[in-house]
C-alpha positions as CSV (number, residue, x, y, z in Angstrom):
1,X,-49.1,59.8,37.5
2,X,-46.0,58.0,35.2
3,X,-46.1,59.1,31.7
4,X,-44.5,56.8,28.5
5,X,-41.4,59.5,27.6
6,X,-40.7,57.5,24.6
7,X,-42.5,57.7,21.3
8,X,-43.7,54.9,19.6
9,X,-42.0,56.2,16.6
10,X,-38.3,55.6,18.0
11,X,-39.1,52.6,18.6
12,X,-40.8,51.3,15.6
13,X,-37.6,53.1,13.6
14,X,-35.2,51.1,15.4
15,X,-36.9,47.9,15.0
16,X,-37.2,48.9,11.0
17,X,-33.0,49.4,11.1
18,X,-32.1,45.9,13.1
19,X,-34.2,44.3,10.5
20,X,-32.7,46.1,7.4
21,X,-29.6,45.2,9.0
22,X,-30.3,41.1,9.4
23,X,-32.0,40.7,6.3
24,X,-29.1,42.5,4.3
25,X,-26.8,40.2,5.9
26,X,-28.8,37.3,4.8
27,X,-28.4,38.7,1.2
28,X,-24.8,39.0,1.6
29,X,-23.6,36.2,2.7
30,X,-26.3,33.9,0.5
31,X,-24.6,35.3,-2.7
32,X,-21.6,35.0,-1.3
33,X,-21.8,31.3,-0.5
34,X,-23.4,30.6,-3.7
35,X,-21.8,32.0,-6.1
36,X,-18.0,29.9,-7.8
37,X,-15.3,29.7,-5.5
38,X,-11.7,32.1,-7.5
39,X,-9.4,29.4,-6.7
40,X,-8.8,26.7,-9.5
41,X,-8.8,23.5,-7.3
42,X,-9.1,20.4,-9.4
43,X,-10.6,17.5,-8.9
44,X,-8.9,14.9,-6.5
45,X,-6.4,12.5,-7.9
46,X,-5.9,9.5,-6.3
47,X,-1.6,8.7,-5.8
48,X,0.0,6.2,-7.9
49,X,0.6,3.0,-6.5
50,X,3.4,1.9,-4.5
51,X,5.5,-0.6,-6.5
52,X,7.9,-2.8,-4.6
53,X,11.6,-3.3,-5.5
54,X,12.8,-6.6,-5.8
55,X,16.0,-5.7,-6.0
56,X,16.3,-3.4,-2.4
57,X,13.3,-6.7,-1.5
58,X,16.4,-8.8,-1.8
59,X,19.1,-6.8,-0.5
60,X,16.5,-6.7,2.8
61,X,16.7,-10.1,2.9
62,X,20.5,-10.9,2.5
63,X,21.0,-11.3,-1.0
64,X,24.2,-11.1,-2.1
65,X,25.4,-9.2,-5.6
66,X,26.2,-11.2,-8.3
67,X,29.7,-10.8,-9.7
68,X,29.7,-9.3,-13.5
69,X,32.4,-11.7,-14.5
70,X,30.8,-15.0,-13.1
71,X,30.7,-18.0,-15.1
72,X,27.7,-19.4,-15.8
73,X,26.8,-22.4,-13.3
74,X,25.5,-26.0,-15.6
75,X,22.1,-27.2,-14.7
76,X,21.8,-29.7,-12.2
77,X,19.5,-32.7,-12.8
78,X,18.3,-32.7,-9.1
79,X,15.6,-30.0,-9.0
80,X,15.8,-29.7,-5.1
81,X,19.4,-28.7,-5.8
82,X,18.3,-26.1,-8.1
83,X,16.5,-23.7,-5.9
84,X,18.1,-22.1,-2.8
85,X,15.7,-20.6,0.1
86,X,17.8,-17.7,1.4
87,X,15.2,-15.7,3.3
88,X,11.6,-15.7,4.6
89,X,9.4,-12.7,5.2
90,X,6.0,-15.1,6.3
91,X,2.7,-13.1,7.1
92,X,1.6,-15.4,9.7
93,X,-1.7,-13.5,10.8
94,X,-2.7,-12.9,6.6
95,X,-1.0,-16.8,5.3
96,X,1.0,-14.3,2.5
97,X,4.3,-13.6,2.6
98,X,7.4,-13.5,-0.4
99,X,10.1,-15.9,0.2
100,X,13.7,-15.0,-1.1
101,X,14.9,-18.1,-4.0
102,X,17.8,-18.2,-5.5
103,X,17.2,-20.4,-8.6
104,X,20.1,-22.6,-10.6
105,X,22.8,-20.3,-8.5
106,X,21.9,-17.3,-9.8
107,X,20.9,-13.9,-7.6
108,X,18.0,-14.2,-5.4
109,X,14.5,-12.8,-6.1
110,X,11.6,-12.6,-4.3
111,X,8.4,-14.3,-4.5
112,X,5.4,-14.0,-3.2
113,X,2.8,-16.8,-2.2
114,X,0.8,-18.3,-5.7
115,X,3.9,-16.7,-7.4
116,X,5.8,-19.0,-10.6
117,X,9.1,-19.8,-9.4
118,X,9.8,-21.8,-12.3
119,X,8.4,-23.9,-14.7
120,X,5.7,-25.9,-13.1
121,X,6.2,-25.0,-9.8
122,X,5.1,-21.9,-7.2
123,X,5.2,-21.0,-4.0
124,X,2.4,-22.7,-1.5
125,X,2.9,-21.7,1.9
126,X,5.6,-20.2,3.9
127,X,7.0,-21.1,7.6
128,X,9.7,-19.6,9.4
129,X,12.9,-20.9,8.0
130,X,10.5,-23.0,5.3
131,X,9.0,-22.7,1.5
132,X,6.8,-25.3,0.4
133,X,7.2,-25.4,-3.8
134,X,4.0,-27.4,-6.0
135,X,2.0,-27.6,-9.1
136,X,-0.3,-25.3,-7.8
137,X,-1.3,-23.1,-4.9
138,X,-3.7,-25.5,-3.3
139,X,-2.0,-28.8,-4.2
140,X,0.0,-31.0,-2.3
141,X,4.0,-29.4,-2.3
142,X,6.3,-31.3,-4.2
143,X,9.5,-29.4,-2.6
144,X,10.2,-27.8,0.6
145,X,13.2,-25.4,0.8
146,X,14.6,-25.2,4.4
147,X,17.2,-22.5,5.0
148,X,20.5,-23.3,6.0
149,X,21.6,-22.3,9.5
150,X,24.5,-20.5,9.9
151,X,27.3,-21.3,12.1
């Protein structure tokens, strides 16, 4: 005949210990998720904003320095003479873009589409090699700047 040699009492004190054991690590690591984290991390700030520079803008684009000791160039009654194209950076998939004007022979800046060039007029649309100049953005253009080709 096979006799139990193990007393119930063993086992019932080892199945007392594993669950001491689970439920007091449970209770550590519940207060230890819960409670504050030490470290003092702030809230999240958002990075400033990227301004563009018109000057390096124009530099990109082939925009010359203007001498310090220049005279200044008279107004000329032709306002197609006025206005320069001397580059073109066209976003052809978004219809934006910032064309590069030099305006009454002074240094070229950059504007972008629906930007004032001057008084009255702002830039419509942009082609390659092209700026079309009007009263407004969705107006008919009253000047187109071409740029000139270089030999």
């Amino acid at each position: 005949m096979v006799t139990n040699s193990y007393s119930k009492w063993g086992v019932r004190l080892g199945t007392l210990a594993l669950w001491a054991v689970a439920g007091a690590s449970v209770v550590f690591w519940g207060l230890r998720l819960s409670a504050p984290s030490a470290s003092g991390v702030g809230p999240a700030v958002a990075p400033a904003p990227v301004v563009p520079d018109a000057q390096a803008l124009a530099r990109l684009l082939g925009a010359q320095p203007s001498v310090a000791g220049a005279a200044p160039v008279a107004p000329v009654a032709s306002p197609a003479s006025r206005f320069t194209l001397v580059g073109v950076l066209s976003g052809r998939s978004s219809g934006g873009g910032a064309a590069l004007i030099a305006v009454d022979g002074k240094p070229a800046k950059p504007f972008r589409v629906g930007a004032a060039v001057d008084e009255g007029l702002v830039v419509q649309a942009l082609g390659p090699r092209q700026a079309q100049l009007g009263g407004q953005v969705g107006g008919p253009a009253t000047l187109t700047l071409d740029m000139p080709l270089k030999n």
